[in-house]
C-alpha positions as CSV (number, residue, x, y, z in Angstrom):
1,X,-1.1,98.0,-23.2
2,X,-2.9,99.6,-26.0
3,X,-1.9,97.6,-29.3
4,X,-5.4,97.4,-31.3
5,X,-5.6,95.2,-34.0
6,X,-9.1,96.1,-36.4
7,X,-10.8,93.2,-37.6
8,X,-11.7,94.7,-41.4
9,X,-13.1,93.4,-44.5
10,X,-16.4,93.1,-46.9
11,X,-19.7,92.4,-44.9
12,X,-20.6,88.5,-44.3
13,X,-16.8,87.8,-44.5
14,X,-17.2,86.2,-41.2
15,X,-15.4,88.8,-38.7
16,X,-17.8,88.8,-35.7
17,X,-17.5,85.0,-35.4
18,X,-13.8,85.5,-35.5
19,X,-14.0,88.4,-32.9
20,X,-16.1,86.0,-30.5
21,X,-13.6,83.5,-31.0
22,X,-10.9,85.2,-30.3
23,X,-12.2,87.7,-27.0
24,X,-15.2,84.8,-25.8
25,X,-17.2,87.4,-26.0
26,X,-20.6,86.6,-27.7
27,X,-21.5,89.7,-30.6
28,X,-24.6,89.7,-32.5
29,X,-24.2,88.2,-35.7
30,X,-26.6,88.1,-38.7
31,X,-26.3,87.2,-42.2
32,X,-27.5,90.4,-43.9
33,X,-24.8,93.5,-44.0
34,X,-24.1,95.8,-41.1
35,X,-25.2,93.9,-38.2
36,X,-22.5,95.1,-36.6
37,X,-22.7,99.2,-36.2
38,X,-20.9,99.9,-33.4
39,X,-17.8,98.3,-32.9
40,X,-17.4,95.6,-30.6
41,X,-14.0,95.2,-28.4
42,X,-12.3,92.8,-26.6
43,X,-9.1,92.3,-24.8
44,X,-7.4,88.8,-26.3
45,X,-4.4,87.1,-24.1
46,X,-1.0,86.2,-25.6
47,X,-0.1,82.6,-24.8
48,X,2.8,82.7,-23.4
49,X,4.7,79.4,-22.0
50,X,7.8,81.1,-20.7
51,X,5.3,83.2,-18.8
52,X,3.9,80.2,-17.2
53,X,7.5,78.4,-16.1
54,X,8.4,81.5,-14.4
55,X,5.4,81.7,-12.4
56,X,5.6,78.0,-11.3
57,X,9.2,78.6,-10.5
58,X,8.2,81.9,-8.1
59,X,5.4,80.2,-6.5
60,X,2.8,83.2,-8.2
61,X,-0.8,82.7,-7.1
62,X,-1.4,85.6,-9.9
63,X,-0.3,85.4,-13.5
64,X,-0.8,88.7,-16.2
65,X,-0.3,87.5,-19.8
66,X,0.3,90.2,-21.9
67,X,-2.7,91.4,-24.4
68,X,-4.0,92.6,-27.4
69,X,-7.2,94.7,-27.6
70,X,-9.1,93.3,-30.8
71,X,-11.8,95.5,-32.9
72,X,-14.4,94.3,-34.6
73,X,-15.3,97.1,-37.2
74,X,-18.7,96.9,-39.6
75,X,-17.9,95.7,-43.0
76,X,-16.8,98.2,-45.3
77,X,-18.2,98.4,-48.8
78,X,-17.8,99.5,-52.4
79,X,-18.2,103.9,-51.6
80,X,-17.7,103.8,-48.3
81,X,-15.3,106.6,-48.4
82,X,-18.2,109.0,-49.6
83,X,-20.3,107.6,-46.7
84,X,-22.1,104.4,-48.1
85,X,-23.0,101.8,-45.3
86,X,-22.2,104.5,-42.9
87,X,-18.7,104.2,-44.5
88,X,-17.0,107.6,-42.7
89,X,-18.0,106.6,-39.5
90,X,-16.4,102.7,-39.7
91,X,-13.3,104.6,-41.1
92,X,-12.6,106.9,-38.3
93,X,-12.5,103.6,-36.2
94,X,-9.9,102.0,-38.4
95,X,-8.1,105.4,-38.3
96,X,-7.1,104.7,-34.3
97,X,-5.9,101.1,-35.0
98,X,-2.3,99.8,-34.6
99,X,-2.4,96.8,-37.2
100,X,-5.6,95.6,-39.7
101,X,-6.7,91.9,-39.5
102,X,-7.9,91.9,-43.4
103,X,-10.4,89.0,-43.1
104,X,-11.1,87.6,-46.7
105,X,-14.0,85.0,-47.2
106,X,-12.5,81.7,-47.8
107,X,-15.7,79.4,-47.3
108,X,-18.5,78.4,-49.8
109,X,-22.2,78.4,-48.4
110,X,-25.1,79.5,-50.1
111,X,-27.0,80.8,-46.6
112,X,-24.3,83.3,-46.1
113,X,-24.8,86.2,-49.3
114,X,-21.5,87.4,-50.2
115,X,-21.2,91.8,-51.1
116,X,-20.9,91.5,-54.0
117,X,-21.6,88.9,-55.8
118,X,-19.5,85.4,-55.2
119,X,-16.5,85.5,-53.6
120,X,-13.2,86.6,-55.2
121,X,-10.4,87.5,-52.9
122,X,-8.7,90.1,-55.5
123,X,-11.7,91.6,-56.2
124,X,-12.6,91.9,-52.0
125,X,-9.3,92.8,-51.0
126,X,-9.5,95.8,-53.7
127,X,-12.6,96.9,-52.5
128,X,-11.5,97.1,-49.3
129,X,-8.1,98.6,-50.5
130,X,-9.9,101.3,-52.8
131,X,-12.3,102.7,-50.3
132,X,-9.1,103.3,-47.9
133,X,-7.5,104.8,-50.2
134,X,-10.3,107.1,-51.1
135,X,-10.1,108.3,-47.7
136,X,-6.9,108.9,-47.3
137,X,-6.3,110.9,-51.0
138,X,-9.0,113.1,-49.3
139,X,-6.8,113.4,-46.1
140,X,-3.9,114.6,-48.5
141,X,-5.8,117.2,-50.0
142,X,-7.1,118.8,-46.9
143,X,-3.2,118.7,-45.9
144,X,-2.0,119.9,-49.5
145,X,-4.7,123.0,-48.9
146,X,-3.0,123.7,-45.1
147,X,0.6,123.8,-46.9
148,X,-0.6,126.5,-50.0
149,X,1.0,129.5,-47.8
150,X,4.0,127.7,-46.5
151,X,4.5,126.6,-50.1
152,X,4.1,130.2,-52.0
153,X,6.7,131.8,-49.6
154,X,9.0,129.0,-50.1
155,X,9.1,127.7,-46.7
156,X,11.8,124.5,-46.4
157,X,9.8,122.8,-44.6
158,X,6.3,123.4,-47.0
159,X,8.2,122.6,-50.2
160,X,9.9,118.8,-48.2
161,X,6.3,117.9,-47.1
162,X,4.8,118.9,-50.6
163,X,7.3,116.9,-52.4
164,X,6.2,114.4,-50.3
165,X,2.7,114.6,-50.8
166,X,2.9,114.5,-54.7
167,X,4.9,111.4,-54.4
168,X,2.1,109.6,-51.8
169,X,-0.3,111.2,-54.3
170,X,1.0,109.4,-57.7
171,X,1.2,105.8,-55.6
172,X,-2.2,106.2,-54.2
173,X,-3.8,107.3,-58.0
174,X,-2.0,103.9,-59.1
175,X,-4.6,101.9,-56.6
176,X,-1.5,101.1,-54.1
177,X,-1.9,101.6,-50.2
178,X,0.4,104.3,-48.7
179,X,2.1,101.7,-46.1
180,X,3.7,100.2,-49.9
181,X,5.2,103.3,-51.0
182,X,9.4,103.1,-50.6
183,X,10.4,105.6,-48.5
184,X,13.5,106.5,-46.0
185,X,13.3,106.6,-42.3
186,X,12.2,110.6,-42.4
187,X,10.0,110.3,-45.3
188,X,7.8,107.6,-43.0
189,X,8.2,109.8,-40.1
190,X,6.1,112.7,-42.0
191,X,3.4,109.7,-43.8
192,X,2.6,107.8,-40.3
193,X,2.2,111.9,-38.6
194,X,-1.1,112.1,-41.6
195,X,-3.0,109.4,-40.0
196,X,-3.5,107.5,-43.2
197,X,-5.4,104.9,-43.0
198,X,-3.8,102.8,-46.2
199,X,-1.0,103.2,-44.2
200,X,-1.6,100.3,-41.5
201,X,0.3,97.2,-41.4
202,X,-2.0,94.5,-42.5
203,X,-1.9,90.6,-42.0
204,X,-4.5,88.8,-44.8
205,X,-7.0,86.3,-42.4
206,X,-8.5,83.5,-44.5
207,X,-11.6,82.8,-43.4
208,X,-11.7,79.1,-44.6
209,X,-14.6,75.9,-44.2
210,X,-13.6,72.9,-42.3
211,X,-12.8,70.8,-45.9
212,X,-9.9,73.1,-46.9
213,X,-9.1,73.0,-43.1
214,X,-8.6,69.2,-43.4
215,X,-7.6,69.2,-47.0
216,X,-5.0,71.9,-46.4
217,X,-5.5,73.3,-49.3
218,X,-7.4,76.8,-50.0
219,X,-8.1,78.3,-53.2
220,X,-8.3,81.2,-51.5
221,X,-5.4,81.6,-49.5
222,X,-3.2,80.2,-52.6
223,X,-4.8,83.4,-54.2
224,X,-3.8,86.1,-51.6
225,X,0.0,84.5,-51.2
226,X,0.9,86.3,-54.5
227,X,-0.8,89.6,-53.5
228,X,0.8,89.8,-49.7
229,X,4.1,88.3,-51.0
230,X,4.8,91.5,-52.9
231,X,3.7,93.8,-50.1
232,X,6.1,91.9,-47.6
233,X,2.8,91.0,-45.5
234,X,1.6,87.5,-43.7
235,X,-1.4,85.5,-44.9
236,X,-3.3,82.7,-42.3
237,X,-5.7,80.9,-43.0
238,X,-8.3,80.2,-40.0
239,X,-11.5,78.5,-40.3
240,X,-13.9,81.0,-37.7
241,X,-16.8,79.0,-37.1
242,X,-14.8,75.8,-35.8
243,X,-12.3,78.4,-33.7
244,X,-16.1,79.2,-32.3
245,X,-16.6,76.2,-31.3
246,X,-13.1,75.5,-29.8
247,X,-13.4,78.6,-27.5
248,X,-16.0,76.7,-25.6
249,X,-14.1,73.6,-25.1
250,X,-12.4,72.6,-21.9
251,X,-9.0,72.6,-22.6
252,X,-8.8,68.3,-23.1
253,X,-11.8,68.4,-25.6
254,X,-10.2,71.0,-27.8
255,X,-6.7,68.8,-27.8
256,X,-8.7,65.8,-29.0
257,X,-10.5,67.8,-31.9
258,X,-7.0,70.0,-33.0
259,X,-5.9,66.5,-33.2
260,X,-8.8,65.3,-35.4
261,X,-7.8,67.9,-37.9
262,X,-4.1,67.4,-37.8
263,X,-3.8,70.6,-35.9
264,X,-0.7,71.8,-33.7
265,X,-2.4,74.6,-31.9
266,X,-5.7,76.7,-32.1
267,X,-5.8,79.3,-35.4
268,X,-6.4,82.0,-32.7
269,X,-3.5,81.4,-30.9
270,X,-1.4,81.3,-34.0
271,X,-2.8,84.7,-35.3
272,X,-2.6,86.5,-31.8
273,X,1.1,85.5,-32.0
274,X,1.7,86.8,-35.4
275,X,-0.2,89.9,-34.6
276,X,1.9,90.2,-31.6
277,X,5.4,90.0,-33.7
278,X,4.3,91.9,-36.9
279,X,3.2,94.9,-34.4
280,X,7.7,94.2,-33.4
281,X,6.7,93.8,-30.0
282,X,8.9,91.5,-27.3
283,X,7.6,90.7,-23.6
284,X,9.4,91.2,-20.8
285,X,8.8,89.5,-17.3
286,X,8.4,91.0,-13.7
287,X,7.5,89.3,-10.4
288,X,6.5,91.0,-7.9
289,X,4.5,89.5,-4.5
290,X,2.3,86.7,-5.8
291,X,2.3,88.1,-9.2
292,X,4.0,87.4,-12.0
293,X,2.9,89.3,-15.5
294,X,4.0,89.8,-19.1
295,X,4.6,93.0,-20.6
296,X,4.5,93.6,-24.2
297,X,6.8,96.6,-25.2
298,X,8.0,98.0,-29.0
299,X,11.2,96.2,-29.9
300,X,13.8,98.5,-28.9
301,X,12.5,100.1,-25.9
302,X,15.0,101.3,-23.2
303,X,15.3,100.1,-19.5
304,X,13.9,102.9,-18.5
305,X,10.7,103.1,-20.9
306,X,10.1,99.4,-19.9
307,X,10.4,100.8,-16.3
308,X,7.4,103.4,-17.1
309,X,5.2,100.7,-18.7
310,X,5.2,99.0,-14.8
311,X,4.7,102.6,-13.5
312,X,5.4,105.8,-14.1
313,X,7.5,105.9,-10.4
314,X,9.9,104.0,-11.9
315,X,10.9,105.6,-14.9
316,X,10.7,108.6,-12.8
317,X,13.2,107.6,-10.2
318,X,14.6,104.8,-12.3
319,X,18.5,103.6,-11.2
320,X,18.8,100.8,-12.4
321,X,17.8,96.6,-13.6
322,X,18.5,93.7,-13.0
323,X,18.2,91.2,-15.6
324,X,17.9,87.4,-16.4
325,X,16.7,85.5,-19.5
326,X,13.7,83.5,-18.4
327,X,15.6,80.4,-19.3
328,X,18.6,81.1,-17.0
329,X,16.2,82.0,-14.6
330,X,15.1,78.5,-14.7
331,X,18.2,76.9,-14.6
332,X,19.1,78.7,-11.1
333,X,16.0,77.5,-10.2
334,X,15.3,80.9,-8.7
335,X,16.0,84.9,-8.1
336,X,18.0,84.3,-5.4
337,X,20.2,81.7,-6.7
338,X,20.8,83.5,-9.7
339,X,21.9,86.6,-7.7
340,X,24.7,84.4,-5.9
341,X,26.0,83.0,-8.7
342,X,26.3,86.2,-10.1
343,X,23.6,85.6,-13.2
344,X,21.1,88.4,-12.2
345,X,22.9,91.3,-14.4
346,X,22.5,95.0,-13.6
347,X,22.1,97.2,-16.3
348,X,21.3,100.8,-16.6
349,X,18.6,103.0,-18.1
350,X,19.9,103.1,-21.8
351,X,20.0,98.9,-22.1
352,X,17.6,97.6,-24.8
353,X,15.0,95.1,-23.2
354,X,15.3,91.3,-25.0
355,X,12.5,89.0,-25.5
356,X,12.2,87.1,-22.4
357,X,13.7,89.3,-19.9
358,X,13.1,89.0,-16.2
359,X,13.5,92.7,-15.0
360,X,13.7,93.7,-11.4
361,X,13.9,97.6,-11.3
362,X,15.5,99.3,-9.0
363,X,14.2,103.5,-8.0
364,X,13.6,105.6,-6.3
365,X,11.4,108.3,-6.2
């Protein structure tokens, strides 16, 4: 559907082995900086239980999850705005991401050298924070340069977006990323058209050792709490190299071991999903044939833009859906049966698609 989430952070942090975790997809991995240059990508599906009841109730032979495309981007440095490590071109790759996966080393091993020095997750996440914010006051200046004329002959709109730009200016000289400034509804409209890359949502990824896994407890993630609870953003913490292993396992072998650690699901599973609902997205159900498939929209999306997301036909020639909740659905025990009883609603192009919709739309083109 789209939705990239950028796996970022200091080099040796541990964000390949998450990535081929994550998307099974092996990635070369070394313990020296910059083993990764070009980003590696992989498309991650979105458990989804409801998604699986419906199917079994339709009889599918095919099931779609919804998914997220994951990004593993090289590990930024200390003057990687001014093009240290290759720092401009890992930038521009963060630049075209929907939501940051900030992975902080969590873990103690003397194998793995740390950039710089010993780990300290202030100290990382500040690196990584300074260096984007680098970038992005040079973004502002190239766009404060564009506005000169409209701003000498006292254009309206020159003198609002130069306003604007002093005020993103002061908050990014204080060392705070742009997505923390306050700001009304319009103001944010103008900030997310610049592109910035402080501006991405962010969840903080603790990558943690099995101890603090079976402990519970991590220094490190006790640390960040107080950093994202003031910028309104989630912390996890998720130990990589065991997800690793997980990946592999039949599905019965990896039960017996997230039981071993007192574990309810797989970290992966749990950060997909939060990825999923910070990015304020809600899946709707179709089923069509033998398929039955997930679609992950923006919450607040019409009828008729969910339409367009199945194909562009139907928002086209949309006329109109018909809608169930997946667990009404169930109770029915089918489409049909719904339909008698009068469950399956019909709604037109303007209704807001729910979280856990079954939509049947009706066009014609």
């Amino acid at each position: 559907m789209g939705f990239k989430c950028g796996l970022v952070g200091l080099p040796n942090v541990g964000k390949s082995t998450l990535f081929t975790a994550l998307s099974r997809m092996p990635v070369e991995r070394a313990i020296f900086p910059f083993s990764t240059v070009e980003p590696n990508m992989g498309t991650v599906p979105v458990k989804d239980e409801r998604l699986l009841k419906v199917a079994d109730l339709a009889g599918s032979e095919k099931i779609t999850p919804a998914t997220l495309t994951v990004v593993d981007i090289a590990g930024l440095i200390k003057g990687a705005s001014r093009g240290e490590g290759l720092g401009n071109r890992f930038l521009a790759h963060i630049r075209e991401m929907d939501l940051l996966l900030h992975v902080v080393r969590g873990f103690q091993s003397a194998d793995v050298p740390h950039l710089p020095g010993d780990p300290d997750p202030f100290r990382d996440i500040e690196t990584v924070d300074l260096e984007l914010i680098l970038a992005d006051l040079a973004t502002l200046e190239k766009r404060r340069e564009k506005l000169e004329h409209g701003i000498k002959s006292r254009s309206k709109e020159a003198l609002y977006e130069g306003g604007l730009l002093d005020k993103l200016f002061s908050h990014l000289d204080a060392g705070k990323p742009a997505r923390t400034l306050p700001a009304t509804a319009e103001e944010k409209a103008v900030i997310d058209s610049w592109q910035l890359l402080s501006s991405k949502q962010v969840i903080y990824v603790i990558n943690v050792g099995e101890s603090e896994i079976m402990s519970g407890e991590s220094a490190a993630e006790q640390a960040v709490q107080e950093l994202a609870a003031k910028r309104g953003e989630p912390v996890i913490s998720i130990c990589a190299s065991l997800e690793a292993e997980l990946s592999d396992m039949e599905e019965e072998e990896s039960r017996f071991f997230l039981d071993e650690y007192g574990l309810q699901d797989t970290g992966l599973h749990r950060l997909i999903r939060l990825g999923y609902d910070y990015l304020g997205l809600v899946t709707f159900f179709t089923i069509k044939g033998i398929e039955a498939r997930a679609w992950p929209v923006k919450r607040g999306t019409s009828a008729r833009q969910g339409a367009g997301k199945v194909h562009s036909d139907m928002e086209r020639g949309f006329i109109a859906a018909e809608v169930i909740d997946w667990e009404e659905l169930l109770k029915y025990g089918s489409l049909s049966a719904a339909k008698e009883k009068g469950a399956l609603r019909l709604e037109g192009k303007e209704y807001i698609i729910a979280d856990g919709d079954v939509i049947l739309f009706r066009f014609k083109v």
